[in-house]
C-alpha positions as CSV (number, residue, x, y, z in Angstrom):
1,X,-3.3,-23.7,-13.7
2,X,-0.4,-21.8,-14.2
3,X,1.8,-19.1,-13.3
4,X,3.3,-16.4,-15.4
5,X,6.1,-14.6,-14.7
6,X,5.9,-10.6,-16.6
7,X,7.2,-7.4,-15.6
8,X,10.8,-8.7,-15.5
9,X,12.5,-5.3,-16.3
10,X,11.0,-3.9,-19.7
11,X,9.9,-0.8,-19.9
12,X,6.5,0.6,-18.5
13,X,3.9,-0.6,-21.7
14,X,5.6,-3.3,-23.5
15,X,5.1,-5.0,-20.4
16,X,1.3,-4.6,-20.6
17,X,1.3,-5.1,-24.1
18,X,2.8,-8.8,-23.8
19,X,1.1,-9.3,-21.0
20,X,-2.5,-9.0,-23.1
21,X,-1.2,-11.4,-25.8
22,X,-0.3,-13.8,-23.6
23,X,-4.0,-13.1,-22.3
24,X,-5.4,-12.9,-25.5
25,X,-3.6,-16.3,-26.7
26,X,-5.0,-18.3,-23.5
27,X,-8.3,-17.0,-24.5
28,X,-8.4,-17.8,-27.8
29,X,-7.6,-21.7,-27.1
30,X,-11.0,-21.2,-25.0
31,X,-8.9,-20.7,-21.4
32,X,-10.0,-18.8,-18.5
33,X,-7.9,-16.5,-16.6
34,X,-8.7,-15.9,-13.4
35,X,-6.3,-13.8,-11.8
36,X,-3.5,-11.0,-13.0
37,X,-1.4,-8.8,-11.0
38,X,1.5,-6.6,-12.1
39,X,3.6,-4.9,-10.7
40,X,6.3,-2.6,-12.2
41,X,10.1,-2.3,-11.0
42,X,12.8,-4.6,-9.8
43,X,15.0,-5.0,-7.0
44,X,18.8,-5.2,-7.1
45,X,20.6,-7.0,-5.2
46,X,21.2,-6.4,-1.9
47,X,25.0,-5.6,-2.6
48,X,24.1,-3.0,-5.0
49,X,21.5,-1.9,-3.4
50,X,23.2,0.9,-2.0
51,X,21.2,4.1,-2.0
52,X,18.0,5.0,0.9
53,X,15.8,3.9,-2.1
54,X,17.2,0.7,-1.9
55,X,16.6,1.2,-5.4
56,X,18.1,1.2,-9.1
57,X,16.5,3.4,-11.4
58,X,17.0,2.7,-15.4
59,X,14.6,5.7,-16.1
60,X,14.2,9.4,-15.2
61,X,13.4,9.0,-11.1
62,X,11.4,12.1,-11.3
63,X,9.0,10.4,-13.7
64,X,8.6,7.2,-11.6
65,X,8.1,9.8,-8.9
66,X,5.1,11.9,-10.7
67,X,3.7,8.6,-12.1
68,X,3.6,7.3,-8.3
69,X,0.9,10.2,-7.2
70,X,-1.3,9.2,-10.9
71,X,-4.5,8.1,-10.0
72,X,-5.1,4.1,-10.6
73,X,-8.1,1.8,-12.1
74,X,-8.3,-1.6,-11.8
75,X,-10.3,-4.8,-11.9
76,X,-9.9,-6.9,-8.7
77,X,-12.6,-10.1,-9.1
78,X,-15.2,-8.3,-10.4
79,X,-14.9,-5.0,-8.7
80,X,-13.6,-2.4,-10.6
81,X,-11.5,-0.3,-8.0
82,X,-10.3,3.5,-7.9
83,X,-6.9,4.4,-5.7
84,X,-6.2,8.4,-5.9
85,X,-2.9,9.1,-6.6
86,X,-2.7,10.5,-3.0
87,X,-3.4,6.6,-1.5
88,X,-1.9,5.1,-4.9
89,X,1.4,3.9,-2.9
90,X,-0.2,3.1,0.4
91,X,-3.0,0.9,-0.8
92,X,-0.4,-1.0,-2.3
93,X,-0.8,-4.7,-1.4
């Protein structure tokens, strides 16, 4: 197998949206994947890192802030599983 490195600082969508051709792609040529995780954001460097966030926004913080309480949906094995918005940051694994 292999890994693949996504989510490397585009914005929130275009990420997904390569990420699914890259899907798509592996199974066309017959592949299988077995596991996908995302996660959206990046870390500066420590140096720079110099707010309590620890934290560098490139978008509006308030939206990163509302979209943080949205409800999620995902597919873990072959659960589907539902976080509320309210748990959405501390179910975070």
């Amino acid at each position: 197998g292999i890994s693949i490195l996504n989510e490397v600082g585009l914005d929130p969508g275009m990420d997904h949206m390569s990420a699914m051709k890259i899907i798509d792609g592996i199974k066309d040529r017959g592949g299988t994947i077995t596991g996908f995780s995302s996660v959206c954001g990046g870390l500066p460097a420590p140096e720079a890192a110099n707010n309590p966030l620890m934290y560098k926004f490139s978008w509006s913080p308030l939206g990163v802030l509302r979209a943080s309480q949205n409800d999620a949906l995902y597919k873990m094995n072959s659960d589907i599983v539902s976080v509320g918005g309210a748990n959405l940051l501390v179910s975070a694994q």
